[in-house]
C-alpha positions as CSV (number, residue, x, y, z in Angstrom):
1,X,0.0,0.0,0.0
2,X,1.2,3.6,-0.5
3,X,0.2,6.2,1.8
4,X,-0.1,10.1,0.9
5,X,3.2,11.1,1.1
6,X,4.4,8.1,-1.2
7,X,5.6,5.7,1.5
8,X,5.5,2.2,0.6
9,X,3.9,0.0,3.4
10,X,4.5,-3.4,3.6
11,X,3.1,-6.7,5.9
12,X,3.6,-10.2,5.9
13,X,2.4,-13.4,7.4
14,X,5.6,-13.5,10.0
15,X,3.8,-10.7,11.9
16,X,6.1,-7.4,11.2
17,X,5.0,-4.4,8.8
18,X,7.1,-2.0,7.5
19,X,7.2,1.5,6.2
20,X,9.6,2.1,3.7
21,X,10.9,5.7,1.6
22,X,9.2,6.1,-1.4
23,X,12.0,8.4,-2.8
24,X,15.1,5.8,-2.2
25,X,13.2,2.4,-0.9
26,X,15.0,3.1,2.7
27,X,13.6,1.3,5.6
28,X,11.4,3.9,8.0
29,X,10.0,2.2,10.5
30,X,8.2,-1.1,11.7
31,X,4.4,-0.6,12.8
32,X,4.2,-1.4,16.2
33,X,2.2,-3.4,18.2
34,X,1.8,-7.2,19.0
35,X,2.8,-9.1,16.1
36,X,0.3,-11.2,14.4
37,X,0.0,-12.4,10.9
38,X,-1.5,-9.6,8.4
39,X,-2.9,-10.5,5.2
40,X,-3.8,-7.0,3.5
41,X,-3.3,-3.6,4.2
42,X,-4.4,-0.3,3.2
43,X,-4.1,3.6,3.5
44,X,-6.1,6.1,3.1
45,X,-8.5,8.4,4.9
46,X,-8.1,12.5,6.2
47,X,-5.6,11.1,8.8
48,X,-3.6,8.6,6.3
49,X,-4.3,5.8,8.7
50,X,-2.6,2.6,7.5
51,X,-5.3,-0.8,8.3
52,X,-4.0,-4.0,8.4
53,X,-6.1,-7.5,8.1
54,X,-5.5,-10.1,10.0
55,X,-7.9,-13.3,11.3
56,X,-10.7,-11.6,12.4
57,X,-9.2,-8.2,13.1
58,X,-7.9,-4.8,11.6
59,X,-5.4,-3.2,13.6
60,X,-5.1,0.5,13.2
61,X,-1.8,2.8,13.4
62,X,-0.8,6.1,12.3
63,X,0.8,7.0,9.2
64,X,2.7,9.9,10.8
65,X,5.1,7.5,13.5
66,X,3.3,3.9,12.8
67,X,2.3,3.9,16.6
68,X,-0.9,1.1,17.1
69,X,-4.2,3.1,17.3
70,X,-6.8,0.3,18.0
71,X,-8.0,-2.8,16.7
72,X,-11.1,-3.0,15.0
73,X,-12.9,-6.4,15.7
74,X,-14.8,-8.7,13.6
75,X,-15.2,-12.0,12.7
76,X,-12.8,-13.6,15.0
77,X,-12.9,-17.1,12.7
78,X,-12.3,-15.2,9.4
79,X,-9.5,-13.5,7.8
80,X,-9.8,-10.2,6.3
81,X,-8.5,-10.7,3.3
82,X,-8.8,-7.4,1.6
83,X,-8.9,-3.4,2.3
84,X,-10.2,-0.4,0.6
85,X,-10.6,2.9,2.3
86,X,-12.8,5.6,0.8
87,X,-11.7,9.6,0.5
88,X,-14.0,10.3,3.8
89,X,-12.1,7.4,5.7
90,X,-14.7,4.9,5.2
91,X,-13.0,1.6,5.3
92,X,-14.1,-1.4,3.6
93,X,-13.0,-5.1,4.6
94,X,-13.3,-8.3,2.4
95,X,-13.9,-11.0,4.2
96,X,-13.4,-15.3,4.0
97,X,-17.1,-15.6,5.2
98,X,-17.9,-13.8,1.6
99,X,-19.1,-10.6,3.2
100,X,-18.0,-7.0,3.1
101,X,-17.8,-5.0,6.6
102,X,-18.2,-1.1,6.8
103,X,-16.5,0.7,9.0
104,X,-16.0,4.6,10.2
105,X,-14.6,6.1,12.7
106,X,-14.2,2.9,14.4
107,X,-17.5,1.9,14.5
108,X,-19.0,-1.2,12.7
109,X,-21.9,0.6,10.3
110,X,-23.1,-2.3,7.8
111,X,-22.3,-5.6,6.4
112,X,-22.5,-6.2,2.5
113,X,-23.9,-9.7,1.6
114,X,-24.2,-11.5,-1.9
115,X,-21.0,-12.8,-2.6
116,X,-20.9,-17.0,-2.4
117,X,-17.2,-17.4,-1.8
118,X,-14.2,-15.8,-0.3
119,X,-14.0,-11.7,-1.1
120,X,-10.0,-11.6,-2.6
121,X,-10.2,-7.9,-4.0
122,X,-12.3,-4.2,-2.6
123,X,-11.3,-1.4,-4.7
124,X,-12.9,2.5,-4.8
125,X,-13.7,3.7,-8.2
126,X,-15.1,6.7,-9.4
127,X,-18.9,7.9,-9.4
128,X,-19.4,6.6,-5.3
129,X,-18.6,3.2,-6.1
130,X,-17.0,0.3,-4.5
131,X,-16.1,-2.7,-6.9
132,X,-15.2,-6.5,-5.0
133,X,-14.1,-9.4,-6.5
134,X,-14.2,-12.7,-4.9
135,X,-13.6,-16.3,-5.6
136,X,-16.8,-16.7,-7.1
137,X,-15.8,-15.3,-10.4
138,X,-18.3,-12.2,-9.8
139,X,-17.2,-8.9,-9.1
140,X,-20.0,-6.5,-7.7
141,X,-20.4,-2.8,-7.6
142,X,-21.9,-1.5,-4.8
143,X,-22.6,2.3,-3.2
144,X,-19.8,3.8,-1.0
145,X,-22.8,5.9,0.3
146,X,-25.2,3.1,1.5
147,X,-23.7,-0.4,0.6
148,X,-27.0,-0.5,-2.1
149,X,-25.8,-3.7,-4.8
150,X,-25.7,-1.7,-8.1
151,X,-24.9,-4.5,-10.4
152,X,-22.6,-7.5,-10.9
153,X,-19.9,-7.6,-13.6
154,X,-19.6,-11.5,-14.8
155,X,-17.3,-12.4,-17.4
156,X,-14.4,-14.4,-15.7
157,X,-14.4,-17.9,-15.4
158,X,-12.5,-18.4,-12.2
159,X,-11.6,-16.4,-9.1
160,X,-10.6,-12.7,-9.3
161,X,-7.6,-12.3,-7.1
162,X,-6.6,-8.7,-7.7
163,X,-8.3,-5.7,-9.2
164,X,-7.1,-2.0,-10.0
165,X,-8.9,1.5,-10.7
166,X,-7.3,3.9,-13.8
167,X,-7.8,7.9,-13.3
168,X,-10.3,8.0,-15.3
169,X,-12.4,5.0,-13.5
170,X,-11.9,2.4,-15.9
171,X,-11.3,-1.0,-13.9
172,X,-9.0,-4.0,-14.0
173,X,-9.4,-7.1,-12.5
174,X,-6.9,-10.3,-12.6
175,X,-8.2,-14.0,-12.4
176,X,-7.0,-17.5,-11.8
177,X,-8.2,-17.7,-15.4
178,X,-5.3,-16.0,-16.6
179,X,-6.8,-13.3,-18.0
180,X,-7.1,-9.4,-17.5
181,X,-10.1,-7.7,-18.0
182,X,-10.9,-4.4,-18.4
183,X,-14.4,-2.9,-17.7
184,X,-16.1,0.7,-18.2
185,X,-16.4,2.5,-14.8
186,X,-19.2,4.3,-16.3
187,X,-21.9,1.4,-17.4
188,X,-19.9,-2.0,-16.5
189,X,-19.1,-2.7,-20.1
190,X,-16.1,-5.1,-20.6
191,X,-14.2,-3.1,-22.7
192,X,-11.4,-5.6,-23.6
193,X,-9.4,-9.0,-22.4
194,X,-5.7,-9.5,-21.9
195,X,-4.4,-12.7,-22.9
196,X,-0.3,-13.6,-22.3
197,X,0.2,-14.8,-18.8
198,X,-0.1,-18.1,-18.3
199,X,-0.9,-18.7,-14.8
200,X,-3.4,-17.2,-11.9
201,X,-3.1,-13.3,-12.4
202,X,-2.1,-12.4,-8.8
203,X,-1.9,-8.4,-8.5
204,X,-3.0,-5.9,-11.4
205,X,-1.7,-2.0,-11.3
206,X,-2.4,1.1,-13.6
207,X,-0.3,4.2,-13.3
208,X,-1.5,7.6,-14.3
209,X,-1.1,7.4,-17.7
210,X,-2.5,4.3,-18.1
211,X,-0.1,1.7,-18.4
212,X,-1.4,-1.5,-16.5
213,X,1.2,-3.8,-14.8
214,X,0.5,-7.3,-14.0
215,X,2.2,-10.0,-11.9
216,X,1.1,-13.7,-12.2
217,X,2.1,-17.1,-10.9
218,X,4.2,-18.0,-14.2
219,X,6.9,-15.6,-12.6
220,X,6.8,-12.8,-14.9
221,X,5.5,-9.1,-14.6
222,X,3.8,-7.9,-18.1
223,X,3.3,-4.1,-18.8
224,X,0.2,-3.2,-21.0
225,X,-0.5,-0.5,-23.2
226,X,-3.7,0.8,-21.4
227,X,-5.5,1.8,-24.5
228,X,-4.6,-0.8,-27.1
229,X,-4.3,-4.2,-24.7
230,X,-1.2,-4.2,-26.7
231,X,1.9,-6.1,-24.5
232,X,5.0,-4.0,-24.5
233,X,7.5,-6.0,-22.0
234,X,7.5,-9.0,-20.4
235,X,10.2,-9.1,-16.9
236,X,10.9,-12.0,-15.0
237,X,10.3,-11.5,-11.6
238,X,9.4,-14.4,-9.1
239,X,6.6,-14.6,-7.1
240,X,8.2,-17.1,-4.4
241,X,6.9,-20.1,-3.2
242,X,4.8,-22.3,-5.5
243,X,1.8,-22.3,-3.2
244,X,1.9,-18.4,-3.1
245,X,-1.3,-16.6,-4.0
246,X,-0.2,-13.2,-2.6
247,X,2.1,-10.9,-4.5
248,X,1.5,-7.4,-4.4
249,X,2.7,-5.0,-6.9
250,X,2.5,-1.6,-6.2
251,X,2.9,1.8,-7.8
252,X,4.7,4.7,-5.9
253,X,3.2,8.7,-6.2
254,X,6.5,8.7,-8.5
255,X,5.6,6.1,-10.8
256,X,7.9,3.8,-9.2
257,X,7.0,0.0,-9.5
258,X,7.5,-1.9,-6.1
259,X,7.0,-5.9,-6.2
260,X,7.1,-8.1,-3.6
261,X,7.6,-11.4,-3.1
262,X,4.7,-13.6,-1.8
263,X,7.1,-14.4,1.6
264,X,7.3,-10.5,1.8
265,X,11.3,-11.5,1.5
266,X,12.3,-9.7,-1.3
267,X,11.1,-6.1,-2.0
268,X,12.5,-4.8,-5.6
269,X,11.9,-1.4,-7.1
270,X,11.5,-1.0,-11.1
């Protein structure tokens, strides 16, 4: 995750998160508080909190010294396997039990039902919406406002893992189908499918011109031509262990590429 000021956060299943510069990929700080496995993490908000899921928790800390600021608690047999905060600080939580939890300003405000299987990927688009994409192939756009199910984008024929918003709200999502789609943010439309990767698509990135960026479990990271679907390079970069289905790729205020490794061993900048 990359907070405001373009520092790269970072959390892995050994228990320790780490803030890192954005400018030259230093090491800034470890998040405190008690160590515990964290499966996704976010930043966003007035404050630039940074939320972190674990099994049945988010902890909370500040963005400013990474000092622990609460826990939120849910449901304590699940893990939270994804994050999205909205502008106002509204933070949304993909759960295993296949639903979405609302949160703001600590408090527990609604829970989002209709997925059938585990919830993988929450991002914010444009227009008030919130887009998740679960294990069930679906992904479903809902209201930031009120949680109210606006419609349900089918298309992929396996789960969708990883999804991504362009400036201009068009969406990406990446599937264990090995394909990238890309939908309209305006009407759902699927606009186009990318086809070169040859395993589970496991993290999908635009930058702000539009180039999308793609990591997958065939070890290679493919960069796109946002408007044509055209492939312009194909880099080999490993995703770690063969069971792995977490390898974030990230993209710094700077246009800086960040990729992890799915251990959370190996951090390399492009």
């Amino acid at each position: 995750a990359v907070g405001p000021d373009g520092t790269v956060y970072s959390a892995s299943e050994d228990g320790t998160r780490r803030a890192w510069s954005g400018t030259d990929g230093s090491h800034l700080r470890t998040l405190g508080g008690r160590t515990l496995p964290v499966y996704s993490l976010a930043v966003g908000g007035p404050n630039g909190a940074v939320y972190g899921g674990a099994t049945g928790t988010i902890r909370v800390w500040s963005g400013t010294d990474g000092s622990c600021q609460g826990t939120l608690e849910g449901d304590q047999g699940h893990p939270v396997e994804t994050l999205a905060v909205a502008k106002d600080g509204t933070l949304f939580a993909g759960n295993a039990d296949h639903s979405i939890r609302v949160w703001s300003d600590g408090e527990h405000l609604r829970t989002l039902i209709g997925h059938t299987d585990w919830i993988a990927a929450l991002v914010i688009g444009t227009q008030g919406r919130l887009y998740s994409g679960s294990y069930d192939t679906t992904i479903r756009v809902w209201s930031v406002a009120n949680g109210t199910h606006l419609s349900t984008l089918k298309g992929h024929t396996a789960s969708v893992l990883t999804m991504a918003v362009g400036l201009d709200g068009t969406v990406y999502s990446g599937s264990s189908d090995t394909t990238i789609r890309v939908w309209s943010g305006d009407d759902g439309k699927l606009l186009r499918t990318l086809l070169g990767h040859s395993r589970s698509i496991l993290s999908v990135a635009v930058d702000g011109g539009g180039t999308i960026f793609s990591r997958a479990k065939d070890d290679t990271m493919r960069v796109w031509c946002g408007a044509t679907g055209t492939c312009r390079h194909i880099l080999s970069v490993s995703v770690g262990y063969s069971g792995g289905y977490s390898a974030p790729l990230v993209i710094g205020q700077d246009g800086k590429v960040y990729t992890f490794d799915s251990e959370m061993v190996c951090v390399s900048v492009w």
